[in-house]
C-alpha positions in Angstrom: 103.0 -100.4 33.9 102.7 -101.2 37.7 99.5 -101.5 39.0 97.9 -97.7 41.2 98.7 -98.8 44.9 95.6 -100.1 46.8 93.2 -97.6 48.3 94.1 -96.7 52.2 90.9 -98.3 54.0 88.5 -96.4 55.4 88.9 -95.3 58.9 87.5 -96.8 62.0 84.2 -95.2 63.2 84.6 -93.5 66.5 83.9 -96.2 69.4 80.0 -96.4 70.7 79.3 -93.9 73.7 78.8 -96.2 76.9 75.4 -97.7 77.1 73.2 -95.6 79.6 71.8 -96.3 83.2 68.6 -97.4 83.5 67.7 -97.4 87.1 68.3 -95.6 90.3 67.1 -95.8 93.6 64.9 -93.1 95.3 65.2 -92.2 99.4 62.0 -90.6 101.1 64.3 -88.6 103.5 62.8 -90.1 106.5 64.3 -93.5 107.8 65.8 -95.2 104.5 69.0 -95.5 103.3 72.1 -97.6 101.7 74.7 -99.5 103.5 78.1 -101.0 101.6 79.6 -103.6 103.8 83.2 -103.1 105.1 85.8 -102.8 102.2 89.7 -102.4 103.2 91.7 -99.4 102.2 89.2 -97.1 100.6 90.7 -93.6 100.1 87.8 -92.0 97.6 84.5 -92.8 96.9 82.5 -91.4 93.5 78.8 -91.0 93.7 76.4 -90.0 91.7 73.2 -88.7 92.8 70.1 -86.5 92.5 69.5 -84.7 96.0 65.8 -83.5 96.3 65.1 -79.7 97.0 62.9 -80.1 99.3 63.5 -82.4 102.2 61.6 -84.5 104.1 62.9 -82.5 107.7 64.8 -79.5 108.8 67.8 -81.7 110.8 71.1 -82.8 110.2 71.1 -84.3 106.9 73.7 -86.9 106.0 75.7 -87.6 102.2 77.2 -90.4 104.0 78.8 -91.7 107.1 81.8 -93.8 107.0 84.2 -94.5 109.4 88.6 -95.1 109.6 90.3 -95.2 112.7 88.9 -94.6 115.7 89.2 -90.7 115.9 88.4 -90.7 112.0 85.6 -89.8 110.9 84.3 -90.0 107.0 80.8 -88.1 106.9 79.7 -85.4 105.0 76.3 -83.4 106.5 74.6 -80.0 106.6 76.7 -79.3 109.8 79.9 -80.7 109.4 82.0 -82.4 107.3 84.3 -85.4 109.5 87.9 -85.3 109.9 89.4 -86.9 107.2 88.4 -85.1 103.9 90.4 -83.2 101.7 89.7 -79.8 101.3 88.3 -80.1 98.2 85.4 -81.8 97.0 85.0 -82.4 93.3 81.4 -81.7 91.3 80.9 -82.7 87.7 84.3 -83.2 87.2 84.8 -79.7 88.8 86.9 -79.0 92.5 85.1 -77.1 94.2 85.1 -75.9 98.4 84.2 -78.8 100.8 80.9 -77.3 101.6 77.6 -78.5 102.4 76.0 -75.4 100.0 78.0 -76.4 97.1 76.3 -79.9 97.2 72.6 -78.4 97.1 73.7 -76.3 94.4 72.7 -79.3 92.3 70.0 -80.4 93.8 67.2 -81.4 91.7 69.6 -82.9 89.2 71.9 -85.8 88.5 75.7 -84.6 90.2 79.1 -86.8 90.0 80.2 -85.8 93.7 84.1 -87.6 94.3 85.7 -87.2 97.2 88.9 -88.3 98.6 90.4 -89.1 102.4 93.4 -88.4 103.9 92.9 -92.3 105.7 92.0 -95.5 104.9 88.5 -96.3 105.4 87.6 -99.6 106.4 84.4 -100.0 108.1 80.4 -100.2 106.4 79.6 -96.8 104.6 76.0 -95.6 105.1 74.4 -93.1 102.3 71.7 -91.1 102.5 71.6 -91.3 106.4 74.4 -91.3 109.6 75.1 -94.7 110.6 73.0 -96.0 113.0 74.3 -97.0 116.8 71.6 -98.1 117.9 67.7 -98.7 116.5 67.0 -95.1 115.6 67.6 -94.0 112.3 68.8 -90.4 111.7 70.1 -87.8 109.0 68.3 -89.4 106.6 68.8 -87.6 103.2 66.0 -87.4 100.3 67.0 -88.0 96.7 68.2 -90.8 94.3 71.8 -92.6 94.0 72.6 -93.9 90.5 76.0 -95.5 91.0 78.7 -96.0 93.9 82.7 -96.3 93.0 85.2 -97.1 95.6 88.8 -96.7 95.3 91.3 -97.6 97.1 93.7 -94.3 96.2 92.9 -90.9 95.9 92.4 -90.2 92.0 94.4 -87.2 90.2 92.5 -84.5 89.0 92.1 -85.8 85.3 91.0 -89.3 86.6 87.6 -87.4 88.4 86.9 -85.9 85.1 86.8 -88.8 83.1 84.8 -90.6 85.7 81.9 -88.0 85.6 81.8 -87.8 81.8 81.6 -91.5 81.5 83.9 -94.6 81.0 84.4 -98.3 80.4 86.6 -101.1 80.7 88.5 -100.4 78.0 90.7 -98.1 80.3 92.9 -99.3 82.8 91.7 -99.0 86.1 91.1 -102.5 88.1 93.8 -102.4 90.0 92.7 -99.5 92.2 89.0 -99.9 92.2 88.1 -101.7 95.0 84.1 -102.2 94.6 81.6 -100.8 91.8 77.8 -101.0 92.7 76.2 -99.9 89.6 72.3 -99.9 90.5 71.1 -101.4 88.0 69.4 -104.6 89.7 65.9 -103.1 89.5 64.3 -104.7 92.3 65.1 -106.4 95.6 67.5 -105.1 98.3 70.8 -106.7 97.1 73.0 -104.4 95.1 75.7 -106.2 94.1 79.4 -104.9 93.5 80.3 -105.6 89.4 83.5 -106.8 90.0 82.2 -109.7 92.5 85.1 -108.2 95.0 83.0 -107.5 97.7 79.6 -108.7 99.4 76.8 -107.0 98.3 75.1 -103.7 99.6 72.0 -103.4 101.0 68.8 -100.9 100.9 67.4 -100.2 104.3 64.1 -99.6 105.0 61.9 -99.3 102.3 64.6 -97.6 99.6 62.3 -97.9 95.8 63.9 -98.9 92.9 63.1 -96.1 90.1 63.4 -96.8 86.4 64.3 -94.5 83.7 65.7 -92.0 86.4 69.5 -92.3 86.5 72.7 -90.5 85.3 73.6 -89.8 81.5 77.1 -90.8 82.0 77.4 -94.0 84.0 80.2 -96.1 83.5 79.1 -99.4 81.4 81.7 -102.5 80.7 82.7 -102.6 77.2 81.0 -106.0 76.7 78.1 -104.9 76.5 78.3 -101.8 74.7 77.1 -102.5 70.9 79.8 -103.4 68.2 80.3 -100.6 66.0 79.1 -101.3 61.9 81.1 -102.7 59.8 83.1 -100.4 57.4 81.4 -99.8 54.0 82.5 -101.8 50.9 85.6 -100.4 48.9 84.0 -98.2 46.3 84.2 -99.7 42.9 
């Protein structure tokens, strides 16, 4: 008699979740901040960050400042919101109204904040403060930043969701991201963009590197993330 056909192997265990942030850095809301240097064509930026309940002043407070054109401007503040946003701003994952109030509704927790522009941006983007025309510093916002993408489209819907629930290299996605500052240097004022694309950021003033505060769901390059265990052994 013919021999029973071979046992079907055993399937593959589910891929490892991506390996979790370790650091972030921490803003005192009073003159310290983050500056990228100029990257062309920038049309969304992902972000995620930890904005402090109580802040250091009562004034304008800044997300970021960012610049296109001349008559385009790329800030997001307690008083206004720029010219070039969309309307919609996107939380978690979530889209939700382009309003200062929906961004404080997370404060005291780690937030994935996306948002997209209707330009190209092409000039340094300051976070956590306005940029600065001159030696005063102002709009200085208090809280942490984990991570900083920056693409150079604006990102569908579906796209924002996976971002915020956390991703790797395994999907296809370098030919739109223009820069990715992960935060995870842990000392110094060099943050350096993964990809080696662009020149690195700095932190201004007296920004403090904080370990074992930083968001669940960064994204982390497959080569890093653990192998998973080899299958069992074939019964006998």
């Amino acid at each position: 008699p013919s021999p029973p056909p071979p046992s079907p192997p055993p399937p593959s265990p589910p891929p490892p979740p991506p390996v979790l942030a370790a650091w972030s850095v921490a803003f005192d809301g009073l003159d310290d901040s983050l500056v990228l240097p100029k990257v062309d064509r920038i049309r969304s930026i992902s972000i995620w960050v930890k904005i402090d309940p109580a802040q250091a002043h009562d004034g304008n407070v800044f997300l970021l400042d960012a610049r296109g054109s001349l008559l385009s401007e790329a800030y997001l503040s307690k008083a206004s919101q720029g010219t070039v946003w969309g309307n919609t701003m996107y939380i978690d994952g979530g889209a939700s109204g382009l309003g200062w109030h929906n961004l404080m509704n997370t404060s005291g927790e780690w937030a994935h904040v996306h948002l997209q522009s209707n330009v190209e941006l092409n000039e340094n983007i300051h976070f956590f403060s306005r940029q600065a025309t001159s030696s005063i510093v102002s709009g200085n916002l208090k809280g942490h930043i984990g991570e900083i993408y920056l693409w150079a489209r604006q990102l569908e819907y579906r796209e924002v969701q996976v971002i915020a629930g956390g991703f790797d290299l395994r999907l296809p996605w370098d030919d739109y991201i223009r820069a990715y500052y992960n935060l995870e240097e842990g000392q110094g004022t060099e943050l350096n963009d993964y990809f080696r694309k662009q020149q690195p950021g700095l932190l201004l003033r007296g920004a403090m590197w904080v370990m074992g505060d930083a968001p669940n769901a960064g994204w982390r390059p497959f080569s890093i993330v653990p192998p998973p265990p080899p299958p069992p052994p074939p019964a006998p």
